[in-house]
Chimera marker file (.cmm) of the C-alpha trace (Angstrom):
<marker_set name="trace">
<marker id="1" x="-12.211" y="3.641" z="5.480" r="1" g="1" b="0" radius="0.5"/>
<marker id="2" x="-12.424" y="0.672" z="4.028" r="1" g="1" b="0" radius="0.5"/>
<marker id="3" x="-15.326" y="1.789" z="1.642" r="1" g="1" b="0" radius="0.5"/>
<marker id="4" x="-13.449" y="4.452" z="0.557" r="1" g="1" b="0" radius="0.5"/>
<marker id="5" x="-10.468" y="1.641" z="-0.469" r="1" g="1" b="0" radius="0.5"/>
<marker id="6" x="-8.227" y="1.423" z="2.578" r="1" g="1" b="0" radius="0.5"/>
<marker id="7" x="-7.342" y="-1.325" z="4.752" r="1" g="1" b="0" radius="0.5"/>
<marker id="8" x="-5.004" y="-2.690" z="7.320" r="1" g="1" b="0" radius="0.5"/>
<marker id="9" x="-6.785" y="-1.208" z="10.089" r="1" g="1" b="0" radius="0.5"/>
<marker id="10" x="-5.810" y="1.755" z="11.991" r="1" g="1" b="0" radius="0.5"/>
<marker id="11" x="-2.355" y="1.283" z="11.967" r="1" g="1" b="0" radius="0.5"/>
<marker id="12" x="-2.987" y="0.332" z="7.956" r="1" g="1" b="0" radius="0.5"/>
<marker id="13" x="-4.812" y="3.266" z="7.488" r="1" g="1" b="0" radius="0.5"/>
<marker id="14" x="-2.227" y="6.182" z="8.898" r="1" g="1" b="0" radius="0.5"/>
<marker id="15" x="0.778" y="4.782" z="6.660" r="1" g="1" b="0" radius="0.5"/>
<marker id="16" x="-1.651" y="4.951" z="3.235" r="1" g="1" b="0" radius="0.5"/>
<marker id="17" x="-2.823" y="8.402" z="4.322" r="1" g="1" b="0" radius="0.5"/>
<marker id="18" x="0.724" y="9.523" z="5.517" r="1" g="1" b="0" radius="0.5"/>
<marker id="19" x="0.293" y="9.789" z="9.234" r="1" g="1" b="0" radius="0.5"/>
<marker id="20" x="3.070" y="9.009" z="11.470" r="1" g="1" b="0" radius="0.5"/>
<marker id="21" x="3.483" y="7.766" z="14.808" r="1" g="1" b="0" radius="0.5"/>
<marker id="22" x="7.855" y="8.837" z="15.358" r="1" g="1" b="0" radius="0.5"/>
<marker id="23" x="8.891" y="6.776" z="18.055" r="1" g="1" b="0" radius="0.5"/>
<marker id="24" x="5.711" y="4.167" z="18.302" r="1" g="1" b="0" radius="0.5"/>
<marker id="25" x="5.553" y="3.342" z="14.890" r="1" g="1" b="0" radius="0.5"/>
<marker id="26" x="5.410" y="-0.483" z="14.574" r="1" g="1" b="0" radius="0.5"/>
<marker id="27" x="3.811" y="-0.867" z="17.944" r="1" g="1" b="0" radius="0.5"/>
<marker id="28" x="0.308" y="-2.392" z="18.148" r="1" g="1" b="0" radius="0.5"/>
<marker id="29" x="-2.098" y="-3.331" z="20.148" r="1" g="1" b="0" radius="0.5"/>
<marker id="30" x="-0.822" y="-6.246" z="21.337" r="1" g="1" b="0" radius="0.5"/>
<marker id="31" x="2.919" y="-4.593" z="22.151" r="1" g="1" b="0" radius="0.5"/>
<marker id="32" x="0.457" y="-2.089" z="24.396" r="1" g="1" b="0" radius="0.5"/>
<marker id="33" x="-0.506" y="-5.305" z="26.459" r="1" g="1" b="0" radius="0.5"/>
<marker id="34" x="3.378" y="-6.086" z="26.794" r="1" g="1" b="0" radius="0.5"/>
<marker id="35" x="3.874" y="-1.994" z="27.603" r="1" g="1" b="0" radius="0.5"/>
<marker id="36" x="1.217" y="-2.713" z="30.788" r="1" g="1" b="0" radius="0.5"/>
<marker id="37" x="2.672" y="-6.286" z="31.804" r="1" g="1" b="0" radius="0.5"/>
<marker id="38" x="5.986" y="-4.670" z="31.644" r="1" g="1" b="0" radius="0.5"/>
<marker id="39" x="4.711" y="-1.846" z="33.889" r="1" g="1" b="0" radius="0.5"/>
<marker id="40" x="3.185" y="-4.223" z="36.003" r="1" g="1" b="0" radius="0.5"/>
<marker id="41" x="6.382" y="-6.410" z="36.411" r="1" g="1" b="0" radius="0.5"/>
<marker id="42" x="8.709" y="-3.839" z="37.035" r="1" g="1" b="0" radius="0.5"/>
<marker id="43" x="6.569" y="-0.818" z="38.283" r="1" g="1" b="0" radius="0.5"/>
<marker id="44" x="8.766" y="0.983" z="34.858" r="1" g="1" b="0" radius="0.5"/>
<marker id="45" x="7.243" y="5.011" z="34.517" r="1" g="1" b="0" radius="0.5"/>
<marker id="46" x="9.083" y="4.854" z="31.015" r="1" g="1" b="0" radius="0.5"/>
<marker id="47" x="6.966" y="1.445" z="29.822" r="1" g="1" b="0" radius="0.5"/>
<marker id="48" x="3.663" y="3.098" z="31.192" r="1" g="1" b="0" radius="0.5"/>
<marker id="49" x="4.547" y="6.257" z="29.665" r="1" g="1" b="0" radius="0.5"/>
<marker id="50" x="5.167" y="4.654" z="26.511" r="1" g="1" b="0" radius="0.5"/>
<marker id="51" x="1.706" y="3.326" z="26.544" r="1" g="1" b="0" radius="0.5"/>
<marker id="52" x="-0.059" y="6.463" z="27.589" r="1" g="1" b="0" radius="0.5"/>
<marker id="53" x="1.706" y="7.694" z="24.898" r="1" g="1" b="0" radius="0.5"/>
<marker id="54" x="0.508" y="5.157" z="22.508" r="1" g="1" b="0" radius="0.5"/>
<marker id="55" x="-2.653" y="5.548" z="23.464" r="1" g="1" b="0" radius="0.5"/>
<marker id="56" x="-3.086" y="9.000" z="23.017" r="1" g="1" b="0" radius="0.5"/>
<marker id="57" x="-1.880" y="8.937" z="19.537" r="1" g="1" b="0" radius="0.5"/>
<marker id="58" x="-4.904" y="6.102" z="18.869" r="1" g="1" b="0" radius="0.5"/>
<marker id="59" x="-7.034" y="8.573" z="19.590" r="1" g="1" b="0" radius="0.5"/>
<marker id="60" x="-5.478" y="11.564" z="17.819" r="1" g="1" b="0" radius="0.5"/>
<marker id="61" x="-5.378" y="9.458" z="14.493" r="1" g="1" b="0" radius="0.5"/>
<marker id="62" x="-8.838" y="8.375" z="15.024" r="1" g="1" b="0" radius="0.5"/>
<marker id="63" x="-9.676" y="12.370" z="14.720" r="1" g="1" b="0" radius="0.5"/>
<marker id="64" x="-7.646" y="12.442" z="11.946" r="1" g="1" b="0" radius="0.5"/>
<marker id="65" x="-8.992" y="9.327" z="9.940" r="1" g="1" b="0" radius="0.5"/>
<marker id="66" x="-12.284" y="10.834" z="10.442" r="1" g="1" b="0" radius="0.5"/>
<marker id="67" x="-11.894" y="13.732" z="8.910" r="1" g="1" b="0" radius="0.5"/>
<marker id="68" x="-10.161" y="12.372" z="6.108" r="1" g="1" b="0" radius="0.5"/>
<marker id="69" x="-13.464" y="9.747" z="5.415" r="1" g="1" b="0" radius="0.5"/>
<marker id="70" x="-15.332" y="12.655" z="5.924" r="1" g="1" b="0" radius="0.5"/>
<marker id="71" x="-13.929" y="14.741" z="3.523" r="1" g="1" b="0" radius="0.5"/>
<marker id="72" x="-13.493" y="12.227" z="0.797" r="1" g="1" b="0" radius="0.5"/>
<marker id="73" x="-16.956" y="11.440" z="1.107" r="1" g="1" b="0" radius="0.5"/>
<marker id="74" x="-17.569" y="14.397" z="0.725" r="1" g="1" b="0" radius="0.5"/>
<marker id="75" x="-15.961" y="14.936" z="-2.555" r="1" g="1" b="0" radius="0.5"/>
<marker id="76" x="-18.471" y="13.266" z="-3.888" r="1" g="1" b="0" radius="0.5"/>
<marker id="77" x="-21.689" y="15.508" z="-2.961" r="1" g="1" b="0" radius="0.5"/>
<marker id="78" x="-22.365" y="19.106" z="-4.158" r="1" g="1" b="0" radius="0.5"/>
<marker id="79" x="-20.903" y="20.060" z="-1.441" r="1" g="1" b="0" radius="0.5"/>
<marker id="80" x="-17.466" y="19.297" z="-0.951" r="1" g="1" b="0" radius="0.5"/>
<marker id="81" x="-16.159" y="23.326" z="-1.057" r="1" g="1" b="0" radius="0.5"/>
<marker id="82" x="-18.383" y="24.378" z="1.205" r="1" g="1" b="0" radius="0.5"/>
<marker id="83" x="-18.679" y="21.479" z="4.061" r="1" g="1" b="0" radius="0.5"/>
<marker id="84" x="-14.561" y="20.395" z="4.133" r="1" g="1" b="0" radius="0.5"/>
<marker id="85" x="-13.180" y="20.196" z="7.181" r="1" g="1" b="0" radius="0.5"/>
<marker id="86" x="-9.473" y="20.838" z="8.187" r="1" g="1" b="0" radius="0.5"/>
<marker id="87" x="-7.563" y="17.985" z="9.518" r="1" g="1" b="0" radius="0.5"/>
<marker id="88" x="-6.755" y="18.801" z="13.057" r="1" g="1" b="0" radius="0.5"/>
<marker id="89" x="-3.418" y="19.270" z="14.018" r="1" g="1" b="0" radius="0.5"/>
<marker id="90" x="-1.881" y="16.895" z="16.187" r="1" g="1" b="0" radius="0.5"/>
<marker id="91" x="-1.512" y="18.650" z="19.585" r="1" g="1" b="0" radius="0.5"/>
<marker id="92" x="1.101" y="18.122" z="22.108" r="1" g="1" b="0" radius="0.5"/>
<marker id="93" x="1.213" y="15.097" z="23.917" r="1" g="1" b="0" radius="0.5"/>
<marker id="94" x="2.441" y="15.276" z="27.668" r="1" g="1" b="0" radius="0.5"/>
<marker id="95" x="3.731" y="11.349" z="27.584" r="1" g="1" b="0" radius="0.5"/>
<marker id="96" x="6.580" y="10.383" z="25.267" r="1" g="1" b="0" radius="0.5"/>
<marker id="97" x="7.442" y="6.967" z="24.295" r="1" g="1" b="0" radius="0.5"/>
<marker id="98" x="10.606" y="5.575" z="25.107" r="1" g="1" b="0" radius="0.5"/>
<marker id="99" x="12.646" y="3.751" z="22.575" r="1" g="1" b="0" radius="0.5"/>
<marker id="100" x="14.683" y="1.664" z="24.959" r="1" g="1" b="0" radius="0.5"/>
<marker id="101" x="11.834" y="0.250" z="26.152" r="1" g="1" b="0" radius="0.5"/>
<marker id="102" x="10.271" y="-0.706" z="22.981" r="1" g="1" b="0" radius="0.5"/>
<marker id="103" x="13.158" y="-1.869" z="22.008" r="1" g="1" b="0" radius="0.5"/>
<marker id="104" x="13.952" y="-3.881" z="24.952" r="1" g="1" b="0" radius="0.5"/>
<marker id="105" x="10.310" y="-5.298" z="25.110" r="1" g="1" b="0" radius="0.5"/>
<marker id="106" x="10.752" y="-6.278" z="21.043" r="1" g="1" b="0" radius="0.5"/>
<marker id="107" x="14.230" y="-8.262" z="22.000" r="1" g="1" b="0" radius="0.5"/>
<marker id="108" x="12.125" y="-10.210" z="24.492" r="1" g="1" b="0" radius="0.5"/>
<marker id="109" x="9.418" y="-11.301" z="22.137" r="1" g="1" b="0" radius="0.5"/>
<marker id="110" x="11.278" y="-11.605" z="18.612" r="1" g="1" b="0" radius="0.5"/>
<marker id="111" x="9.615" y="-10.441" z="15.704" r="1" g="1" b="0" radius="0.5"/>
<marker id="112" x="6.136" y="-10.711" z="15.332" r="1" g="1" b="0" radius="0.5"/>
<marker id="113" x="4.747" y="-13.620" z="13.959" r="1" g="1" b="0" radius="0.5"/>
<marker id="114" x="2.445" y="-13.321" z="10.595" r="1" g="1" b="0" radius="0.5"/>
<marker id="115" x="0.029" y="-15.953" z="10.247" r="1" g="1" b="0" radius="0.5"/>
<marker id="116" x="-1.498" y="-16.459" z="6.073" r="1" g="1" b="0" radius="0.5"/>
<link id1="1" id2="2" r="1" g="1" b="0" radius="0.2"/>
<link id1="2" id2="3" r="1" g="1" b="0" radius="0.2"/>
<link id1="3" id2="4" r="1" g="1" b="0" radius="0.2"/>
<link id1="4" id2="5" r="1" g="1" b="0" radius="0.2"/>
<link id1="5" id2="6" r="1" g="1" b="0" radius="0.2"/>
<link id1="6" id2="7" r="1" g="1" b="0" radius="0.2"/>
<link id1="7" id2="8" r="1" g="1" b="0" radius="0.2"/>
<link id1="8" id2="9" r="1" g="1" b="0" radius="0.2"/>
<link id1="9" id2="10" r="1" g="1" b="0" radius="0.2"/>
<link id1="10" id2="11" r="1" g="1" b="0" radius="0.2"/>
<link id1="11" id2="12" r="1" g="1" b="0" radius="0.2"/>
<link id1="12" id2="13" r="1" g="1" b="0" radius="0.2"/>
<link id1="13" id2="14" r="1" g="1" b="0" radius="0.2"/>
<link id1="14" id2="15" r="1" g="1" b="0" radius="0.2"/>
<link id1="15" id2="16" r="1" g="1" b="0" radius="0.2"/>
<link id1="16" id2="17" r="1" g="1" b="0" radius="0.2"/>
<link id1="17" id2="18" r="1" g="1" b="0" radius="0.2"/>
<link id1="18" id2="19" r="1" g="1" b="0" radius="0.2"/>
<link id1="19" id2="20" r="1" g="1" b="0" radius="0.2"/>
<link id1="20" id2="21" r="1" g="1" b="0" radius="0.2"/>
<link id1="21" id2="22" r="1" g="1" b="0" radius="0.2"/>
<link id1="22" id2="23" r="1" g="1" b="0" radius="0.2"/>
<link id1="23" id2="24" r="1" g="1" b="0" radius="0.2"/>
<link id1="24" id2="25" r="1" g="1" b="0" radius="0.2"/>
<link id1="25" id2="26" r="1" g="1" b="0" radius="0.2"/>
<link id1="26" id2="27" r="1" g="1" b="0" radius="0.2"/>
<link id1="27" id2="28" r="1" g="1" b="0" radius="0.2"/>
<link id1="28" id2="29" r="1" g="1" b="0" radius="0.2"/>
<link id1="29" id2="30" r="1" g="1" b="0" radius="0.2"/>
<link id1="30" id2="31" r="1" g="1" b="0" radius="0.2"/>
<link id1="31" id2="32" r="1" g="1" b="0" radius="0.2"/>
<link id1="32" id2="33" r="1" g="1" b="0" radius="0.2"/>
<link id1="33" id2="34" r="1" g="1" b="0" radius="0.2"/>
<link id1="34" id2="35" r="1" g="1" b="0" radius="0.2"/>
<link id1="35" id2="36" r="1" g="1" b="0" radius="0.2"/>
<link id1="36" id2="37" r="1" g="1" b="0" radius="0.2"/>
<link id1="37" id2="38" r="1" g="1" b="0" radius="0.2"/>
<link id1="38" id2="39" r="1" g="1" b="0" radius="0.2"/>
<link id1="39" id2="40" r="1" g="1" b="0" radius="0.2"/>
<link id1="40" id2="41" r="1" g="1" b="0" radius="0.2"/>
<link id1="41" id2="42" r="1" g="1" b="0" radius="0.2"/>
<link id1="42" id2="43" r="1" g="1" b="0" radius="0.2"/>
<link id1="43" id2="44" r="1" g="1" b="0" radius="0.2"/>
<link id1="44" id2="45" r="1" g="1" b="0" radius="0.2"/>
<link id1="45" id2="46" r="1" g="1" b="0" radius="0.2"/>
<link id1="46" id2="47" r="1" g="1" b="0" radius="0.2"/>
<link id1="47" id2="48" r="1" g="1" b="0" radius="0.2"/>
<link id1="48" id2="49" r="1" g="1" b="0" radius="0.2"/>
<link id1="49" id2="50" r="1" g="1" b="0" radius="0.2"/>
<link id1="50" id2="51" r="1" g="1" b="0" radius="0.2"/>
<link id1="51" id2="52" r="1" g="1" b="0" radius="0.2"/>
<link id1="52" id2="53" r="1" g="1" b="0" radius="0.2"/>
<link id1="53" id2="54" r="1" g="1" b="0" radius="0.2"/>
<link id1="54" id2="55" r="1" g="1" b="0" radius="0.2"/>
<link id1="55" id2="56" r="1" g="1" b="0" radius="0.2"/>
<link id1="56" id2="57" r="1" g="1" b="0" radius="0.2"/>
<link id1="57" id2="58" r="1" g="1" b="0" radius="0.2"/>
<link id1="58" id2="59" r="1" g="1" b="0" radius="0.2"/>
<link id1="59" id2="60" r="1" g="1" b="0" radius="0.2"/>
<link id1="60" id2="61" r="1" g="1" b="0" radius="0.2"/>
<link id1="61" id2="62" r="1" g="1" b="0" radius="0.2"/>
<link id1="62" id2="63" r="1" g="1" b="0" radius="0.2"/>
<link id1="63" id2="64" r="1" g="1" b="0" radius="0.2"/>
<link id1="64" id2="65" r="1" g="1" b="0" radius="0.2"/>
<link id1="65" id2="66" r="1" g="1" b="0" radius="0.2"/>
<link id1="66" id2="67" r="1" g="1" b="0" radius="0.2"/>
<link id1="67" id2="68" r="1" g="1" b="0" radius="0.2"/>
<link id1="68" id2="69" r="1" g="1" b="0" radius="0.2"/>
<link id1="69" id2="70" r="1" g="1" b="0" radius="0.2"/>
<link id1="70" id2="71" r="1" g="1" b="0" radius="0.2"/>
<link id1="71" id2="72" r="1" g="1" b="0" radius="0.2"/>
<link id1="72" id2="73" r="1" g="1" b="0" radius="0.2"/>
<link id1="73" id2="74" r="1" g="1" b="0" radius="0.2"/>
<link id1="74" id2="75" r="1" g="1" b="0" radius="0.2"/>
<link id1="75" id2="76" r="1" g="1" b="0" radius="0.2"/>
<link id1="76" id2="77" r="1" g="1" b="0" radius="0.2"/>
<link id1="77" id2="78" r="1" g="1" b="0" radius="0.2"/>
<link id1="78" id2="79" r="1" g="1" b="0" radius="0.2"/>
<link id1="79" id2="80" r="1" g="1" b="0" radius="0.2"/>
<link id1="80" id2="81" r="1" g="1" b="0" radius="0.2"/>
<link id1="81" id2="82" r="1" g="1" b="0" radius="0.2"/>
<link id1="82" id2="83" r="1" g="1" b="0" radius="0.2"/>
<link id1="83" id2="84" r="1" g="1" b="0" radius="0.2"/>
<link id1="84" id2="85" r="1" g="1" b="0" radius="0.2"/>
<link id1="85" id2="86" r="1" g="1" b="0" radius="0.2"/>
<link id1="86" id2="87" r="1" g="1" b="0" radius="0.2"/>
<link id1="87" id2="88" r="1" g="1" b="0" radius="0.2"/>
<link id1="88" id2="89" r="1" g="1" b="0" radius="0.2"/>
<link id1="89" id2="90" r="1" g="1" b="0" radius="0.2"/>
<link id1="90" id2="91" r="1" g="1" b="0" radius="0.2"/>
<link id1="91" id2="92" r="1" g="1" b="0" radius="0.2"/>
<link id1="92" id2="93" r="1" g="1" b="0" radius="0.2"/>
<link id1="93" id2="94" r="1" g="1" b="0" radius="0.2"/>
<link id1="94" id2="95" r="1" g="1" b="0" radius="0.2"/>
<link id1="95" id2="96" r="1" g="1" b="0" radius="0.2"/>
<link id1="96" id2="97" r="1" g="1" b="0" radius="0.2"/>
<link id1="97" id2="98" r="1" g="1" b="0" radius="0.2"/>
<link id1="98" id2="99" r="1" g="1" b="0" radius="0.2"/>
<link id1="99" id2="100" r="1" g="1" b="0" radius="0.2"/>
<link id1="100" id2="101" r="1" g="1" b="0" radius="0.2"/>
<link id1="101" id2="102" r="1" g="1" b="0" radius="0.2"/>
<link id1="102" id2="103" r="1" g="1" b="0" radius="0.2"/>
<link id1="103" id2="104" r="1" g="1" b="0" radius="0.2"/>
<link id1="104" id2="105" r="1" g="1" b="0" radius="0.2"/>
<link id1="105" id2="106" r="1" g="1" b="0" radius="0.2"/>
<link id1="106" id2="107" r="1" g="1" b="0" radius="0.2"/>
<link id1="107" id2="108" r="1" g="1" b="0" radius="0.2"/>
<link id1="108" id2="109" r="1" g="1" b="0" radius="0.2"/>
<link id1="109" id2="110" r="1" g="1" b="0" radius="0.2"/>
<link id1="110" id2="111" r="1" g="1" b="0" radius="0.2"/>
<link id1="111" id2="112" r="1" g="1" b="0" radius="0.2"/>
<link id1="112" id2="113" r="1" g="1" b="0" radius="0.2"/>
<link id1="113" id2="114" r="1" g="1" b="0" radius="0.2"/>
<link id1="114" id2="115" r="1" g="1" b="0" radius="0.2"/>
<link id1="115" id2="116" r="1" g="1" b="0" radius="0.2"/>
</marker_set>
């Protein structure tokens, strides 16, 4: 992606190209770690469900980013009509994240801290 002039990682990446995450957008990685401590602390389904949530819509972008590289590489060969490929759609996801616990897991830990 980055080649192709985006950055930010994959979080980065899905707000340039328009993909959304609803409920889970603005947690990371490291908010998944507090999902699974918070799951281990207090045995919460909602907290784990938020992360299998999360996690599932990882991998469902990750589809979706690669198509999109592929295809704008693409664009650039003879044969971008013939070879494009249709972004998946997102299918159904059997978890769903839980904004009271995201939001009770952000009051614990404050805003994130950005370092320069």
């Amino acid at each position: 992606m980055k080649r192709l002039g985006y950055s930010g990682g994959l979080k980065g990446c899905e707000k340039q190209l328009g993909l959304h995450r609803g409920e889970l957008d603005g947690v990371d990685g490291y908010f998944a770690v507090l999902l699974w401590d918070e799951f281990k602390k207090t045995n919460s389904r909602k907290a784990l469900e938020t992360l299998l949530a999360y996690n599932i819509m990882d991998t469902v972008n990750l589809e979706s980013l690669m198509v999109i590289a592929y295809n704008l590489n693409l664009q650039k060969t003879p044969f971008s009509q013939s070879h494009c490929l249709t972004v998946p759609e997102a299918p159904d996801i059997p978890f769903r994240a839980d904004p009271r616990i995201i939001d009770k897991i952000k009051g614990e830990w404050g805003p994130p801290v950005s370092f320069p």
